[in-house]
Biopython code that builds the backbone (N, CA, C, O; Angstrom):
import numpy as np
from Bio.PDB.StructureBuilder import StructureBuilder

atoms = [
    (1, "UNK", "N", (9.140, 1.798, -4.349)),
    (1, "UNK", "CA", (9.992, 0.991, -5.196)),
    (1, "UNK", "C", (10.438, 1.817, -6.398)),
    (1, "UNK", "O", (9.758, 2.813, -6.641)),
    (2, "UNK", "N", (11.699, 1.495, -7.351)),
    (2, "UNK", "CA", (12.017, 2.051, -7.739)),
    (2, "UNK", "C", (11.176, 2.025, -9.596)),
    (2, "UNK", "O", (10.779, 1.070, -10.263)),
    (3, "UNK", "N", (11.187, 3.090, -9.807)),
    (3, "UNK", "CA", (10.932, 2.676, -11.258)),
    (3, "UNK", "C", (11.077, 1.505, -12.387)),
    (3, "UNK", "O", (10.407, 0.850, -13.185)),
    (4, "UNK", "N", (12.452, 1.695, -11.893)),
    (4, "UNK", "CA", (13.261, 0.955, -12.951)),
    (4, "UNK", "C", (13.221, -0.764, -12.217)),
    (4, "UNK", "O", (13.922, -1.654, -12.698)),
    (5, "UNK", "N", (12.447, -0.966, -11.211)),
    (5, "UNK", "CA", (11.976, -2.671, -10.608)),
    (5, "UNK", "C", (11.392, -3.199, -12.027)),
    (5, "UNK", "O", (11.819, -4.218, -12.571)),
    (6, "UNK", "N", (10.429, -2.434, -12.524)),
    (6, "UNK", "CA", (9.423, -3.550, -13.661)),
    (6, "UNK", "C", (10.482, -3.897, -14.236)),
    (6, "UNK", "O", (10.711, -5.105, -14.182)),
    (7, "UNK", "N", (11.837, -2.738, -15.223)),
    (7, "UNK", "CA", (12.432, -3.186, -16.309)),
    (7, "UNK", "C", (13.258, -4.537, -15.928)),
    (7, "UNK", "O", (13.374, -5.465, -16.728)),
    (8, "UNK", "N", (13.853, -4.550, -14.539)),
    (8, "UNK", "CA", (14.568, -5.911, -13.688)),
    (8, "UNK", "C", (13.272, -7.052, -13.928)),
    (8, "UNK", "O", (13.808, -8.156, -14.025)),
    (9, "UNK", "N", (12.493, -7.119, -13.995)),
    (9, "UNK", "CA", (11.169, -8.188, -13.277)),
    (9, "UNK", "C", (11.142, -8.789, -14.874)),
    (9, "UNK", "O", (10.991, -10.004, -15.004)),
    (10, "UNK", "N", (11.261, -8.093, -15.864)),
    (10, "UNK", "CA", (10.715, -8.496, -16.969)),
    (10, "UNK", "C", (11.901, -9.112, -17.870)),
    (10, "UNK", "O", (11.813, -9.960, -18.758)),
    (11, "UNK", "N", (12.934, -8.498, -17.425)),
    (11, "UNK", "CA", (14.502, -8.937, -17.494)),
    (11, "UNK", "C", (14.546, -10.563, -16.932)),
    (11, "UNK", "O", (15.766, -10.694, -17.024)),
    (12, "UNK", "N", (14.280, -11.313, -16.640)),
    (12, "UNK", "CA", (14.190, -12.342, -15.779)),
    (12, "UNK", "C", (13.447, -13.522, -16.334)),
    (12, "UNK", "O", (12.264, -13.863, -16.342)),
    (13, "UNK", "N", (14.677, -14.068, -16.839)),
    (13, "UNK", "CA", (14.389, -15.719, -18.078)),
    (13, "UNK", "C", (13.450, -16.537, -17.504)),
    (13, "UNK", "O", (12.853, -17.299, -18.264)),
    (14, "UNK", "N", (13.206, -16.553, -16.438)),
    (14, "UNK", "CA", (12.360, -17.935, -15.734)),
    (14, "UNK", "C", (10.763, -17.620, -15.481)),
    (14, "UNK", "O", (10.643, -16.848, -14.530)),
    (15, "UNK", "N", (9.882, -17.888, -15.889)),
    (15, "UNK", "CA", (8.389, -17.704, -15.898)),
    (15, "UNK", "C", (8.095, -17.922, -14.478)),
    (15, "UNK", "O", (7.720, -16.936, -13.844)),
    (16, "UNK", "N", (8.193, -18.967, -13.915)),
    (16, "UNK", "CA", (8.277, -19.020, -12.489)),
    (16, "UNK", "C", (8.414, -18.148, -11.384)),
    (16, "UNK", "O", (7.698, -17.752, -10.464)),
    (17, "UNK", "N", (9.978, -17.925, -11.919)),
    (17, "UNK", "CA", (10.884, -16.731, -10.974)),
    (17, "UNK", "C", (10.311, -15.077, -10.978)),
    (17, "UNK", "O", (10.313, -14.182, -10.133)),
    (18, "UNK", "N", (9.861, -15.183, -12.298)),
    (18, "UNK", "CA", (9.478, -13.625, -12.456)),
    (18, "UNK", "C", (8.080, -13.760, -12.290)),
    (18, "UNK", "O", (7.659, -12.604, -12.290)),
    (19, "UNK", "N", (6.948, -14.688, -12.122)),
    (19, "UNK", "CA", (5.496, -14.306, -11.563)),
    (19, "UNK", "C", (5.944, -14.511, -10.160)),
    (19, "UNK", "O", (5.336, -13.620, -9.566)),
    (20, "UNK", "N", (6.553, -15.070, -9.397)),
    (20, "UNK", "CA", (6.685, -15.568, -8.094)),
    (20, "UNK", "C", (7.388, -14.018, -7.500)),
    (20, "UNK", "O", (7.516, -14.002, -6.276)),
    (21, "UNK", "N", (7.761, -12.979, -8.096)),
    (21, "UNK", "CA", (8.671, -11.976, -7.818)),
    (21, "UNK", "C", (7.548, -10.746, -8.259)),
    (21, "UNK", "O", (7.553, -9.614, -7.774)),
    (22, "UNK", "N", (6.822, -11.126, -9.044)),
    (22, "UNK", "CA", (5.653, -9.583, -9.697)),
    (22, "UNK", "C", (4.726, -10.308, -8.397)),
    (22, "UNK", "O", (3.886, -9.423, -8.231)),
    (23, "UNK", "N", (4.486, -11.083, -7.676)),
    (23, "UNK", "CA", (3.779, -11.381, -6.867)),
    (23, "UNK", "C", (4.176, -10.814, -5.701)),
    (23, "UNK", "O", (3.292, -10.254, -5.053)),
    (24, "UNK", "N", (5.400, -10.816, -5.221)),
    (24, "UNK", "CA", (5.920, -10.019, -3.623)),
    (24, "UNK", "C", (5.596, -8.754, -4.189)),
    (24, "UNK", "O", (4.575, -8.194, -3.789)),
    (25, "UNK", "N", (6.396, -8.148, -5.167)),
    (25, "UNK", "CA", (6.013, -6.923, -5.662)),
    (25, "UNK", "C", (4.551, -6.349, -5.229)),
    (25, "UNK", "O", (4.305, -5.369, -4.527)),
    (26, "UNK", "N", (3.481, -7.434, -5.985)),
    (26, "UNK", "CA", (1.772, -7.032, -6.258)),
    (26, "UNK", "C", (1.454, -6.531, -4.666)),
    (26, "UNK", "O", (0.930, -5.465, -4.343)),
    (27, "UNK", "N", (2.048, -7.900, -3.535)),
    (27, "UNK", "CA", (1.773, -7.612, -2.030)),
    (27, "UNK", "C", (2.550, -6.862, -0.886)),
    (27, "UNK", "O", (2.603, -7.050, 0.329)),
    (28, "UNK", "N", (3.094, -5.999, -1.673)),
    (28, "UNK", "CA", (4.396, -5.502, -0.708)),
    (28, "UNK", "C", (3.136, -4.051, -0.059)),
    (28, "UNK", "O", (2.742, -3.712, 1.056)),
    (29, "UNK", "N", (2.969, -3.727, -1.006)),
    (29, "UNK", "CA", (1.713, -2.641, -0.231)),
    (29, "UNK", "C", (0.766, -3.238, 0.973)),
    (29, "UNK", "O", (0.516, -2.421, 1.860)),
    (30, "UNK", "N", (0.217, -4.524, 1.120)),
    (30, "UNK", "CA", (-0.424, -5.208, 1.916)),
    (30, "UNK", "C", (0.564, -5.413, 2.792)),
    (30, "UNK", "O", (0.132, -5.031, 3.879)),
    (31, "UNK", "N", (1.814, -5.867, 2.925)),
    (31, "UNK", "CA", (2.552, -6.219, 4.028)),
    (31, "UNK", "C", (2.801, -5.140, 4.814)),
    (31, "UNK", "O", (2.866, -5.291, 6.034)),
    (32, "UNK", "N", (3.008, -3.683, 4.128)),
    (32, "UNK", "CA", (3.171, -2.334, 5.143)),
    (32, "UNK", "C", (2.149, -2.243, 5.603)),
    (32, "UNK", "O", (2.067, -2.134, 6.827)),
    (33, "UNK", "N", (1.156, -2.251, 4.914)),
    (33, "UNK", "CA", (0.362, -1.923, 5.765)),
    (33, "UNK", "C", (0.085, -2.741, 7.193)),
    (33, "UNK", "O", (-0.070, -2.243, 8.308)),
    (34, "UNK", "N", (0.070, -4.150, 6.818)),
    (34, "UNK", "CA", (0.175, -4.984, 8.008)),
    (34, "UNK", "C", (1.117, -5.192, 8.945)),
    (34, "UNK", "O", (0.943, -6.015, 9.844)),
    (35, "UNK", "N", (2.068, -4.562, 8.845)),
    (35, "UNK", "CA", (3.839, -4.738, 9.897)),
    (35, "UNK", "C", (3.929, -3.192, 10.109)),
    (35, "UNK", "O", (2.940, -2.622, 9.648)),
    (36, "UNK", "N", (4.738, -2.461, 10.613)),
    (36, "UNK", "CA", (5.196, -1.747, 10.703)),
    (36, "UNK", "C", (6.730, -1.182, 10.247)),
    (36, "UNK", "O", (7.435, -2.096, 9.820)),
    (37, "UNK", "N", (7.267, -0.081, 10.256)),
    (37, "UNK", "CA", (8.943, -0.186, 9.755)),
    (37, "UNK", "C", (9.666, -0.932, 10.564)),
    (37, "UNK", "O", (10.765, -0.903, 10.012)),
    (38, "UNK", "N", (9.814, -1.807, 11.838)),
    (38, "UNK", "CA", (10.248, -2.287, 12.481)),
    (38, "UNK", "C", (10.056, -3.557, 12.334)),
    (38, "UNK", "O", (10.694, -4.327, 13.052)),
    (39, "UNK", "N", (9.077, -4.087, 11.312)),
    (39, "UNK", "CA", (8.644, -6.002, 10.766)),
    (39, "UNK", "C", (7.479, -6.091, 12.128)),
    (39, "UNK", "O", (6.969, -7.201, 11.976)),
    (40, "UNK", "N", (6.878, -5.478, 13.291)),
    (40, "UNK", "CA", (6.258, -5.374, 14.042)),
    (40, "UNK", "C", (4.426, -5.711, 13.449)),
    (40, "UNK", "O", (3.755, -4.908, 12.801)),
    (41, "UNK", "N", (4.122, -6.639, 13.755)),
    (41, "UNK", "CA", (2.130, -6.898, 13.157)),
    (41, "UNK", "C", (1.509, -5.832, 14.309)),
    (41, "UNK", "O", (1.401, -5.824, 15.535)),
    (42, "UNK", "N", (1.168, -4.941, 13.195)),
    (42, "UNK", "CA", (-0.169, -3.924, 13.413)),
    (42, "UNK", "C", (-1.271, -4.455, 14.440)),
    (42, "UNK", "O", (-2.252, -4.572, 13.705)),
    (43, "UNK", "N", (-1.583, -4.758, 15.441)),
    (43, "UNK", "CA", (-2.957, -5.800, 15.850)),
    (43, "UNK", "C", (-3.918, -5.002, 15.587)),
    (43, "UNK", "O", (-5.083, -5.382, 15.703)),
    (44, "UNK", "N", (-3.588, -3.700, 15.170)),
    (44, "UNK", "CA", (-5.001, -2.833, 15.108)),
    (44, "UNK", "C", (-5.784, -2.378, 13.388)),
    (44, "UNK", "O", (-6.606, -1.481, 13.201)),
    (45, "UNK", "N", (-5.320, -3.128, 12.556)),
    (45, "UNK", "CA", (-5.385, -3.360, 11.546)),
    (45, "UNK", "C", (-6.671, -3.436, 10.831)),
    (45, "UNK", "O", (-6.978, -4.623, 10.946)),
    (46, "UNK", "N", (-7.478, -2.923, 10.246)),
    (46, "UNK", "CA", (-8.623, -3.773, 9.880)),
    (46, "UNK", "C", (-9.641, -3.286, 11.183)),
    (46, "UNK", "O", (-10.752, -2.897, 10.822)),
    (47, "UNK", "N", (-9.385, -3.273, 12.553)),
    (47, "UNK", "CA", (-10.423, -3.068, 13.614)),
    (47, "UNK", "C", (-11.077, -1.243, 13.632)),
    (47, "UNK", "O", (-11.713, -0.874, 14.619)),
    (48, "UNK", "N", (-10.826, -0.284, 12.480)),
    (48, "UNK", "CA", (-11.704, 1.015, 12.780)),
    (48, "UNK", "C", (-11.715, 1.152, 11.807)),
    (48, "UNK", "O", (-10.634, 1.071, 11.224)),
    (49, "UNK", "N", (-12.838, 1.420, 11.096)),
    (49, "UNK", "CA", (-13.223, 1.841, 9.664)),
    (49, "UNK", "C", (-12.715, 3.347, 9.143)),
    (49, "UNK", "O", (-13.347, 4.164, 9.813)),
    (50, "UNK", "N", (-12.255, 3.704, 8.663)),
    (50, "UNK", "CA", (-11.477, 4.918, 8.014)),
    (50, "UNK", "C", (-13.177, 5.980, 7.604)),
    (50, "UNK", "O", (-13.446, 6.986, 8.261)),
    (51, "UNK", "N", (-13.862, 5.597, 6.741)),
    (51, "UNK", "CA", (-15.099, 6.414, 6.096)),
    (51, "UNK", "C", (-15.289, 7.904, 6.542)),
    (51, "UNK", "O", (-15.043, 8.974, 5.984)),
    (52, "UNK", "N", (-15.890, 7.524, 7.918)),
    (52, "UNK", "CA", (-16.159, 8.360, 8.980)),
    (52, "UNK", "C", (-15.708, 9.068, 9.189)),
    (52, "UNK", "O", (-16.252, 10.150, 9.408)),
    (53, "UNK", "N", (-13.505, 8.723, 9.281)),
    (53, "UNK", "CA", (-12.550, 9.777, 9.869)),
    (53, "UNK", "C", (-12.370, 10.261, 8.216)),
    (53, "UNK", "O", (-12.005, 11.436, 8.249)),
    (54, "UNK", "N", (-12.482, 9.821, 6.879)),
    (54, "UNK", "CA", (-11.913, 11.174, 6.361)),
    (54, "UNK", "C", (-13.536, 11.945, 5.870)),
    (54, "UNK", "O", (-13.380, 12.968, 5.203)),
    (55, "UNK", "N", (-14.582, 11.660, 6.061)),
    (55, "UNK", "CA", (-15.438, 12.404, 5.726)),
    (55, "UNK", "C", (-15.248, 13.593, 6.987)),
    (55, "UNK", "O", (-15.069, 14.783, 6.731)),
    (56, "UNK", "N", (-15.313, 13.103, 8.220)),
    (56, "UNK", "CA", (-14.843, 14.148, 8.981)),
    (56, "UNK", "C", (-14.312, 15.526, 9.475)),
    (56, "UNK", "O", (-14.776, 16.454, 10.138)),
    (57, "UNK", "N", (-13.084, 15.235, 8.833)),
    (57, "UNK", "CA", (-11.840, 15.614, 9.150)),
    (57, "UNK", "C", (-11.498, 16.592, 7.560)),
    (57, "UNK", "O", (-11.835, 16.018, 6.524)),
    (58, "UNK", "N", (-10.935, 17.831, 7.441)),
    (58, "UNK", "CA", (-10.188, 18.113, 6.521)),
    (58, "UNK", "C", (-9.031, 17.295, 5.649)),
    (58, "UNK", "O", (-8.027, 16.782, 6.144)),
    (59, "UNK", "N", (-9.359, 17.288, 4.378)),
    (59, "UNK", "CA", (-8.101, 16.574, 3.979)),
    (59, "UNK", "C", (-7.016, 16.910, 4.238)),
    (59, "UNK", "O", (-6.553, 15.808, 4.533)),
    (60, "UNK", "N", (-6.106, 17.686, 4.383)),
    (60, "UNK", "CA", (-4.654, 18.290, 4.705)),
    (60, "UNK", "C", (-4.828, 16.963, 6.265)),
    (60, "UNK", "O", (-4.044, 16.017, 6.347)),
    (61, "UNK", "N", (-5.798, 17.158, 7.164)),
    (61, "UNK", "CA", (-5.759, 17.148, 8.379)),
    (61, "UNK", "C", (-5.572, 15.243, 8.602)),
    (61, "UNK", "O", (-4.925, 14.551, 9.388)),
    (62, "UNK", "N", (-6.384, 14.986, 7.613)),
    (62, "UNK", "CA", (-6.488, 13.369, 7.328)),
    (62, "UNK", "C", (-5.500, 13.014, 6.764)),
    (62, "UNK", "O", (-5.090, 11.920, 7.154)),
    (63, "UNK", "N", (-4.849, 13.549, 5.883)),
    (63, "UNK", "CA", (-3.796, 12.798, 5.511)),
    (63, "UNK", "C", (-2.710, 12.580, 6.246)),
    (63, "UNK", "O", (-2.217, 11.509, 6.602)),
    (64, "UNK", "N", (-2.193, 14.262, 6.555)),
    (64, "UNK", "CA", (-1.294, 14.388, 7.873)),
    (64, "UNK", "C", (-1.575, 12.783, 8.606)),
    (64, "UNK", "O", (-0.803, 11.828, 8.515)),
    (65, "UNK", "N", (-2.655, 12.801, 9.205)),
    (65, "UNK", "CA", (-2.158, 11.975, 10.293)),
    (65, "UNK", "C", (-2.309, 10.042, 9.796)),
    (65, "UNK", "O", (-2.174, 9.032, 10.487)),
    (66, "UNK", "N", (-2.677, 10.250, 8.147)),
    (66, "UNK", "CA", (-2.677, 8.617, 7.833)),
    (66, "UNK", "C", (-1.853, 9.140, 6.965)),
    (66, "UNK", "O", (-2.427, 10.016, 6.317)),
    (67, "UNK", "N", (-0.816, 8.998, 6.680)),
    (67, "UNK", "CA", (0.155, 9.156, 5.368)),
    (67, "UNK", "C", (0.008, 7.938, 4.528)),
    (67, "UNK", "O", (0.284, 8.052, 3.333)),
    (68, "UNK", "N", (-0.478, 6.531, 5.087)),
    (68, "UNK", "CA", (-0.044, 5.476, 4.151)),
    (68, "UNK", "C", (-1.644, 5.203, 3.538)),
    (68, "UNK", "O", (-2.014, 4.082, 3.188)),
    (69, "UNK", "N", (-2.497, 6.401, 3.473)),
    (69, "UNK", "CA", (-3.779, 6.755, 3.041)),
    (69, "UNK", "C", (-4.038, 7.107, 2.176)),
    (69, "UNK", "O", (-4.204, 8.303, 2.419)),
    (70, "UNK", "N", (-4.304, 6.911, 0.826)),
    (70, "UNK", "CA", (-4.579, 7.962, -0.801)),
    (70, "UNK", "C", (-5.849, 8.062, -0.446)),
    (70, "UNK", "O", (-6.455, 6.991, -0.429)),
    (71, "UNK", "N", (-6.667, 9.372, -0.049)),
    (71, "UNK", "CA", (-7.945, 9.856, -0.579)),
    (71, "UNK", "C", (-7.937, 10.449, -2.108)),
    (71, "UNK", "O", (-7.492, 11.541, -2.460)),
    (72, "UNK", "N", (-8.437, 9.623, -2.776)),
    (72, "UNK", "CA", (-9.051, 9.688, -4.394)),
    (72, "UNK", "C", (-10.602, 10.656, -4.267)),
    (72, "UNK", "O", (-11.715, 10.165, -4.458)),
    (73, "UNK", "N", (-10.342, 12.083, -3.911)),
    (73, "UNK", "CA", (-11.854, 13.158, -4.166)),
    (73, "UNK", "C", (-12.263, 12.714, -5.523)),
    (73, "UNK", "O", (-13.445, 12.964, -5.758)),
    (74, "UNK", "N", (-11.464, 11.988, -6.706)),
    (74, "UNK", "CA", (-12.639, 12.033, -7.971)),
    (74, "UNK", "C", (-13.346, 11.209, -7.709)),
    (74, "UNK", "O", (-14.233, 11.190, -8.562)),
    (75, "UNK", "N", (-13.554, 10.122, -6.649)),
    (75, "UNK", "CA", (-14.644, 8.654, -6.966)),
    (75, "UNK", "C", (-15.704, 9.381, -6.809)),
    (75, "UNK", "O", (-15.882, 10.391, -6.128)),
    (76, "UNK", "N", (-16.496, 8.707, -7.588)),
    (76, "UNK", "CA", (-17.920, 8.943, -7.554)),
    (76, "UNK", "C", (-18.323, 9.899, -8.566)),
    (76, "UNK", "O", (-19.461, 9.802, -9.023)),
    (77, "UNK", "N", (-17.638, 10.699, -8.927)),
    (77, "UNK", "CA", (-17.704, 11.926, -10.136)),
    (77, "UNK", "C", (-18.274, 11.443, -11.524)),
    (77, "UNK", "O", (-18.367, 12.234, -12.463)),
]
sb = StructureBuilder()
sb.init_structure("model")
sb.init_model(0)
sb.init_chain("A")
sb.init_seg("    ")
for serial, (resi, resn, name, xyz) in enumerate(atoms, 1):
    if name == "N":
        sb.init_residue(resn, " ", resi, " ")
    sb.init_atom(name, np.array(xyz, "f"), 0.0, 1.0, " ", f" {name:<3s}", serial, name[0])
structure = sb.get_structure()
């Protein structure tokens, strides 16, 4: 999304209109992940735990193949 979405969202007279709109916003990350670019439901979603594959796997190698994946190396630091 674009940067300049918050300055539109906050632009927006109606209390209603603009939590009901920072709300699609808040879940738009949850919906990719759940559909695909085609509006297609994932069925495989949720069914293999990730942990395993990036402790695994090289990061370059893990990301490559999950792009819609942020490994954060500082947790735990």
């Amino acid at each position: 999304m674009p940067a300049e979405i918050d300055d539109f969202v906050e632009e927006i007279p109606f209390k209603e209109t603009k939590q009901y709109v920072q709300g699609i916003i808040r879940n738009t990350a949850q919906y990719r992940r759940l559909y695909d670019e085609n509006g297609n439901w994932r069925a495989n979603v949720g069914v293999r735990p990730l942990r395993g594959e990036i402790d695994a796997k090289p990061r370059d190698q893990f990301t490559a193949e999950n792009p819609d994946v942020k490994v954060d190396d500082t947790a735990g630091e």
